[in-house]
KELOKOL-760034 format. One record per atom (N, C-alpha, C, CB): x, y, z; residue in three letters. Coordinates in pm, whole numbers, plus 50000, padded with zeros to 5 digits. Glycine has a CB too. Layout:
BEGIN
XYZALA...
This chain:
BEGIN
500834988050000UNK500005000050000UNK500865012550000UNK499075000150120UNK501485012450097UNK502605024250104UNK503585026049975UNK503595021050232UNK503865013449912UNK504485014749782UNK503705022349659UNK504775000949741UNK502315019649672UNK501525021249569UNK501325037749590UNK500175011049573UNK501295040449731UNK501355055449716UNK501955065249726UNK500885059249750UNK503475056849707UNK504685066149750UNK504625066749556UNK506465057749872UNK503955056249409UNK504415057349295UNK503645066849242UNK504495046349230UNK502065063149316UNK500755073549224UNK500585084549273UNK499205068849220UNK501165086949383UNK500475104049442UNK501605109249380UNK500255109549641UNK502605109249334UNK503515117549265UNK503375118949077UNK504955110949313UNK502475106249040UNK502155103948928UNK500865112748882UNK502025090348924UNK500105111049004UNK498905124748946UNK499275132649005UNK497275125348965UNK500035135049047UNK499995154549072UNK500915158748947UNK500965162349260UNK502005147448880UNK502305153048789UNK501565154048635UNK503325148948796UNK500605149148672UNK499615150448556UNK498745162348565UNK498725138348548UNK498365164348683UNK497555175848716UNK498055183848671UNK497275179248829UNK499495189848743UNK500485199848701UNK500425203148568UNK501765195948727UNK500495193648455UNK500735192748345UNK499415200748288UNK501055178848309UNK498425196048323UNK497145200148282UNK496895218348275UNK496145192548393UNK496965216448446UNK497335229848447UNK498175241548404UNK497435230248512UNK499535234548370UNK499865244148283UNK499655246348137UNK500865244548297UNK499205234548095UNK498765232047916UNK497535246547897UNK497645210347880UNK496915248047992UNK495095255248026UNK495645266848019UNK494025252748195UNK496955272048083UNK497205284948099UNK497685289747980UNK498015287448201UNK498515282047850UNK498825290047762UNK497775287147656UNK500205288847725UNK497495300147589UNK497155299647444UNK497745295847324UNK496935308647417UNK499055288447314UNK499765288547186UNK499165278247113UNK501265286647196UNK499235282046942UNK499065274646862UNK500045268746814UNK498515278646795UNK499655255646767UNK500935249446683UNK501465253546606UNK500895240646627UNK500855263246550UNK501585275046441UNK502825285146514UNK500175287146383UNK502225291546604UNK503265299946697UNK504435290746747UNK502465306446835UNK503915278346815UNK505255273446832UNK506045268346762UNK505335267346897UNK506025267046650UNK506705262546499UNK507055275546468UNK505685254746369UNK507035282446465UNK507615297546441UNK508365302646534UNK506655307646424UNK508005302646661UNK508785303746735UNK510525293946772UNK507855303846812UNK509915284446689UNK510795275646709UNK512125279446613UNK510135262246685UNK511765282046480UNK511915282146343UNK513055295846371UNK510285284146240UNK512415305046446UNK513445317746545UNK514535316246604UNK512905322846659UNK514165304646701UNK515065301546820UNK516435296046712UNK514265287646949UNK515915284846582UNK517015279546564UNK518195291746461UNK516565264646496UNK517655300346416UNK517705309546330UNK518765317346391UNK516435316046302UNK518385323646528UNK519095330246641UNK520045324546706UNK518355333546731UNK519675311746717UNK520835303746812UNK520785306746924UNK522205305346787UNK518995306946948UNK518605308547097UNK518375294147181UNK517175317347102UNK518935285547165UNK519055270347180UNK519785261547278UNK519525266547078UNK519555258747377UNK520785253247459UNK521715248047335UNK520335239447580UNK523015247447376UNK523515240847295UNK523995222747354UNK524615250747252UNK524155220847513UNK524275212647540UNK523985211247734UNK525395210547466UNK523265202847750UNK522745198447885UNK524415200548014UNK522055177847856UNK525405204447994UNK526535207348064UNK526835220148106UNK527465203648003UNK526645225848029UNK527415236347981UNK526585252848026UNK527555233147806UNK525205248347982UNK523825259948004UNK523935267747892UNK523835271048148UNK525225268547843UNK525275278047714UNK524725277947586UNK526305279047679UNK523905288447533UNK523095288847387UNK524185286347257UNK522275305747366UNK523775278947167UNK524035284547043UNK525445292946963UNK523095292147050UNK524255303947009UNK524685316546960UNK525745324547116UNK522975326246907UNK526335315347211UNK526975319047288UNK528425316947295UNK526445316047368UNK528315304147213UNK529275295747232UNK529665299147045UNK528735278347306UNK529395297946941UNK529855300546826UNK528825313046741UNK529965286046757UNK529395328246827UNK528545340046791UNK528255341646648UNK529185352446835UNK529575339446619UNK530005340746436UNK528525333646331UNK531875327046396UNK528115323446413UNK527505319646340UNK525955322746297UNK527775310646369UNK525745335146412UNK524645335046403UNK524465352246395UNK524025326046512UNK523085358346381UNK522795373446347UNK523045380346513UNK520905376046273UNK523985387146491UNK524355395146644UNK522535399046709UNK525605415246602UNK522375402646807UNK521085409246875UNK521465421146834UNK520775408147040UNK520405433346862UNK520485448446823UNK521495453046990UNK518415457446797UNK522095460846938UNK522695466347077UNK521675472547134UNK523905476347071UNK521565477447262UNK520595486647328UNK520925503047342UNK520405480947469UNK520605510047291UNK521195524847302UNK521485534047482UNK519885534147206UNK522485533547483UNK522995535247632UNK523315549747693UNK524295527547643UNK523455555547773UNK523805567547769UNK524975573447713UNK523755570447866UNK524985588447713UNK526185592747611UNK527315594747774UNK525725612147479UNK528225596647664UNK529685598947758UNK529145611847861UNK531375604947638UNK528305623747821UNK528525634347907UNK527215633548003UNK528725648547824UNK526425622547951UNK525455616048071UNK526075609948204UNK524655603648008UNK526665599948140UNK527095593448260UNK528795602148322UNK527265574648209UNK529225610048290UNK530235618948349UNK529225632148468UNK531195627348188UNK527895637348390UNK527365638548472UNK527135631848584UNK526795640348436UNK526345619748585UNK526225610048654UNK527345608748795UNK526285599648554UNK528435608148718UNK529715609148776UNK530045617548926UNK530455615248666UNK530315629248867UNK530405645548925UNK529055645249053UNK529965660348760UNK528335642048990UNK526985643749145UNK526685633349230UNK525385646349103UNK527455622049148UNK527625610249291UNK528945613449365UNK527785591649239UNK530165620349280UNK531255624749373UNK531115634749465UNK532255628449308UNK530015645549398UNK529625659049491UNK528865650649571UNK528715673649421UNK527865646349619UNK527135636949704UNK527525630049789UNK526645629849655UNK528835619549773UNK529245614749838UNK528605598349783UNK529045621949963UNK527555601249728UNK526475585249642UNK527495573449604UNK525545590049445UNK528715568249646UNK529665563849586UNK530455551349701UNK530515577149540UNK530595540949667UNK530885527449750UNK532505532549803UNK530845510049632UNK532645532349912UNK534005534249967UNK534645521949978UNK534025540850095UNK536345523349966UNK536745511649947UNK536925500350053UNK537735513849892UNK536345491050072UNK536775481150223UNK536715483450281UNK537585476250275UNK534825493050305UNK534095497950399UNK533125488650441UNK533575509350362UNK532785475450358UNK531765464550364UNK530705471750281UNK531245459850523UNK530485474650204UNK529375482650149UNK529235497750117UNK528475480650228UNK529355506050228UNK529045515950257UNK529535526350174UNK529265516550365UNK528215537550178UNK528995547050072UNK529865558050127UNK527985554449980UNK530125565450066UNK531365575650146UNK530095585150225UNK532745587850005UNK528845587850178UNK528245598150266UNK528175590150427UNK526565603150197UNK527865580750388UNK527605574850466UNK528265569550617UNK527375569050398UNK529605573750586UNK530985572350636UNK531455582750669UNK531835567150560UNK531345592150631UNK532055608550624UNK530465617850650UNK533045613250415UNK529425618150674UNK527835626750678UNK528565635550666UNK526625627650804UNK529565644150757UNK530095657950735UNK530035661050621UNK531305660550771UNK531275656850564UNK531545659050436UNK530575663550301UNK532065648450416UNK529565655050306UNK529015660950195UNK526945663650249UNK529465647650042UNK526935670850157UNK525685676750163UNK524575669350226UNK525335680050040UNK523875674850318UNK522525662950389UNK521585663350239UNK521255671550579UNK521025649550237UNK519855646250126UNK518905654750210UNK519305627750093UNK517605661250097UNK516615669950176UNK515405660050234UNK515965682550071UNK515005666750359UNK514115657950419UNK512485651950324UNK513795666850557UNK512035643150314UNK510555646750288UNK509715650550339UNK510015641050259UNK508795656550266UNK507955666150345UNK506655656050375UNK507555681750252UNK506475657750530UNK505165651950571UNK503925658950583UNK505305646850684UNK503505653650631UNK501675660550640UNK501595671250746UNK500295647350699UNK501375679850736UNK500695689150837UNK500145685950913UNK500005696350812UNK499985692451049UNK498845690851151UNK497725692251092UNK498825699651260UNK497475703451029UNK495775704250989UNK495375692050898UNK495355719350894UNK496075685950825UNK495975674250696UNK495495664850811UNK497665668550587UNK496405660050908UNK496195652550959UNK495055647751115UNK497245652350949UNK494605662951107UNK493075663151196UNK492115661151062UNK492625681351299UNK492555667450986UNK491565666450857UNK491145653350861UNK492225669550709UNK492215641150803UNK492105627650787UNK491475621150904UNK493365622150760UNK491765622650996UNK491595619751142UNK489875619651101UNK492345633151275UNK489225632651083UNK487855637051174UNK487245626951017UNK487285660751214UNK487475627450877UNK486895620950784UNK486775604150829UNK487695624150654UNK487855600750900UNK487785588350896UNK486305581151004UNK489345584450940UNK486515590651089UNK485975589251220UNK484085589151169UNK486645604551337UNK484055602751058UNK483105605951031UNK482175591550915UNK483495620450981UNK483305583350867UNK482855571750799UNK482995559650865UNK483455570550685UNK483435558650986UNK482665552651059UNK484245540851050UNK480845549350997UNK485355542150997UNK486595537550956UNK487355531151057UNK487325547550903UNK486775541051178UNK488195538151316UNK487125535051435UNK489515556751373UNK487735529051517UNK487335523551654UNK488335527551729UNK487135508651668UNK487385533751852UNK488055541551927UNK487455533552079UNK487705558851892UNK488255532852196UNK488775525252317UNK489285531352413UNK489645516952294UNK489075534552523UNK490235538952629UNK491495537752621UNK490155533852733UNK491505519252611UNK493105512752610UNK493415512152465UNK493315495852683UNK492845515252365UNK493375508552267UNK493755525552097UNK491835492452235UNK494785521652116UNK495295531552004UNK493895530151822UNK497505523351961UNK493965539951802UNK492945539251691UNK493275528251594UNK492855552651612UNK492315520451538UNK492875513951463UNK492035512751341UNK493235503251523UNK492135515151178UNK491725517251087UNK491295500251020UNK492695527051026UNK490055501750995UNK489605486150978UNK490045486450783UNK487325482751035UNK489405492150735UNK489985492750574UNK490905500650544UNK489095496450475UNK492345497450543UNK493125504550525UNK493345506550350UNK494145499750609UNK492615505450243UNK492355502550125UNK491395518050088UNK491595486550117UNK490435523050183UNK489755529750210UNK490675545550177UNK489265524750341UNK492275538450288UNK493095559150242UNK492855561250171UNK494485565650215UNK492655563850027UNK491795569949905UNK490805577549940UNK491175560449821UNK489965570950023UNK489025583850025UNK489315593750162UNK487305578150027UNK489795591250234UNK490065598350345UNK491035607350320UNK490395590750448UNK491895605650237UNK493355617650222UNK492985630450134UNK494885609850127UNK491945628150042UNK491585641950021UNK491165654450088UNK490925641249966UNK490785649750224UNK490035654650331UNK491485660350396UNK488995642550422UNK492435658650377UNK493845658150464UNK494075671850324UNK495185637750475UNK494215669150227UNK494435678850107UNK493655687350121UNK494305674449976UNK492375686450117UNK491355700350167UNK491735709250200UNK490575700450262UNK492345696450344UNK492425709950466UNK494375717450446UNK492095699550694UNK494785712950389UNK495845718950337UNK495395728750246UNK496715710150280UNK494885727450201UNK494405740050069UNK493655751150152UNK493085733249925UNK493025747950221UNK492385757850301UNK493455768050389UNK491405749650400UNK494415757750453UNK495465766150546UNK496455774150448UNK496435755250653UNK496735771150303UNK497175780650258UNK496295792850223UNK497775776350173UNK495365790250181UNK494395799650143UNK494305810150284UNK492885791250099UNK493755803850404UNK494055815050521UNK495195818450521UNK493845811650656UNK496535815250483UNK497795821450489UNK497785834950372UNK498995809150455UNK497395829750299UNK497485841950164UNK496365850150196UNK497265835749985UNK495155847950282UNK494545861850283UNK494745873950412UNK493045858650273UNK496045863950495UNK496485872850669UNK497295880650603UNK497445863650825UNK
């Protein structure tokens, strides 16, 4: 018994498997004959079960190069350069990782903070949530938001009230 189901429970699940993945693709026998007809064309092909290497990896010559990919220009990446050196953005040597800001903070410029929500945004959000009925509120227990899927509609109410506090700023 134990033999019989150490052979078949591995025998249908690999049939199942099979099934299931046959269901998921759409290809026609046409596409994969074309596709195929590509692969050998390209020398997109293992070339041998050892090795892992294609084809077209192992004897390039023989086959149509790929398109190169268009890369940045020299005064891109020299930019690039110059503001990871001004920054400090740059791996120090046989630091374990670390970049030089990271190692030196003095040295180079603090990254700027992000800007968070306001107090008023955040009574804003607060009183909308409360008002949809969102949060449960407890003596002992910190608020806790049952649909958190829901922020969508509650953060405009946080934006509102930001728009409003500038608006009283621009008319004092």
């Amino acid at each position: 018994m134990k033999l019989s189901n150490r052979i078949l429970l591995p025998l249908i699940f690999a049939a199942t498997a099979g099934s299931a993945f046959a269901q998921n693709t759409q290809l026609s026998r046409a596409k994969v004959k074309a596709e195929l007809v590509e692969a050998i064309r390209t020398g997109d092909l293992l070339a041998d079960g050892e090795t892992g290497l294609k084809l077209n990896e192992i004897n390039p010559s023989k086959y149509p190069s790929k398109p190169s990919q268009l890369g940045k220009t020299r005064a891109q990446v020299r930019a690039e350069l110059e503001e990871a050196i001004r920054t400090g953005d740059m791996f120090a040597v046989g630091e374990a990782g670390l970049k030089l800001n990271e190692i030196h903070p003095s040295k180079y410029p603090s990254k700027p903070a992000q800007v968070g929500k306001t107090r008023a945004q955040v009574q804003a959000e607060l009183s909308e949530a409360k008002r949809m009925g969102l949060l449960k509120f407890s003596d002992s227990e910190y608020p806790v938001v049952y649909e958190p899927e829901l922020g969508d509609q509650i953060r405009p109410a946080g934006e509102r009230a930001a728009d409003m506090k500038v608006v009283q700023l621009i008319q004092q």
